[in-house]
C-alpha angles and dihedrals in degrees: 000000000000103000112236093343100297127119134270114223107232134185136221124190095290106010142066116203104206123186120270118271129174083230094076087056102105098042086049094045088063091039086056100036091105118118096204090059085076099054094109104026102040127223129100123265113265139251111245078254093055093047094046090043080048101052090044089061082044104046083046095065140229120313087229115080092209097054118069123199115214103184119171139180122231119232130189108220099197092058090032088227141116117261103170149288153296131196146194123188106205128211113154112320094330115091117183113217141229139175137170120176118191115260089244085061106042120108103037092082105248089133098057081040083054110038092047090046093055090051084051096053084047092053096051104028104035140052079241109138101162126042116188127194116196111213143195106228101233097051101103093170089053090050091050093053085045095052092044082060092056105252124136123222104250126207088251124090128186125204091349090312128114116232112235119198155199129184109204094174090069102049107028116030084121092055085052096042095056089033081057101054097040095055094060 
């Protein structure tokens, strides 16, 4: 289980997620600083200032004591450098998902690494059941990391986004249930 709502840091194959901390700011800043990252969220890429002032609002929490922000950077091991994020917002056992890896990075997998490896921390490490993706609709790449993650396009859309969902509760309450028990 998280511990007192932070987040713990996890690893896939190549990458190691590892919580949010102003101090990444500035690396992140340059791993972030691509236009073309914000076609389909809006928004412009920021200044080493605005990312820092951004990951202090973010490593201070949510103002709402029953939302938890879980918020990683995503390390290659192998480079031994940042190459972008993923995110949960937590509220009860729904947690609402995020990721962004740095154009240099992008079509070596390390977001579909990175976005099924988080829904498989949740699994394991959270009371998380149901994890949701909100999607422009035109974002094929997006879709396909979603869909590496197990989650399934719905008829409902948000904001011009399609949501995008996966119900854990459903597949995999034995593996928590073990998971459960081994972990006292």
């Amino acid at each position: 289980m998280q511990v007192n709502g932070a987040p713990e840091p996890f690893s896939t194959s190549r990458l190691d997620a590892l919580p949010l901390d102003v101090a990444h700011a500035q690396e992140m800043a340059a791993v972030l600083f691509d236009p073309a990252l914000h076609t389909y969220t809006g928004g412009t890429p920021g200044d080493a200032a605005a990312v820092r002032a951004r990951y202090e609002r973010q490593s201070a929490g949510s103002p709402d004591p029953a939302e938890l922000w879980w918020n990683w950077v995503l390390r290659v091991r192998g480079d031994a450098c940042l190459a972008g994020y993923v995110q949960a917002t937590v509220r009860g056992v729904r947690a609402e998902l995020a990721w962004v890896v740095g154009t240099p990075w992008q079509g070596r997998g390390y977001a579909k690494e990175a976005a099924a490896g988080l829904v498989r921390h949740l699994l394991e490490r959270s009371p998380v059941t149901t994890v949701v993706a909100h999607i422009h609709p035109e974002h094929t790449a997006s879709a396909a990391v979603a869909s590496a993650a197990g989650l399934r396009p719905t008829d409902e859309w948000e904001d011009g986004e399609v949501r995008w969902v996966r119900d854990l509760s459903r597949e995999a309450a034995p593996e928590r249930a073990e998971g459960s028990r081994n972990r006292s």
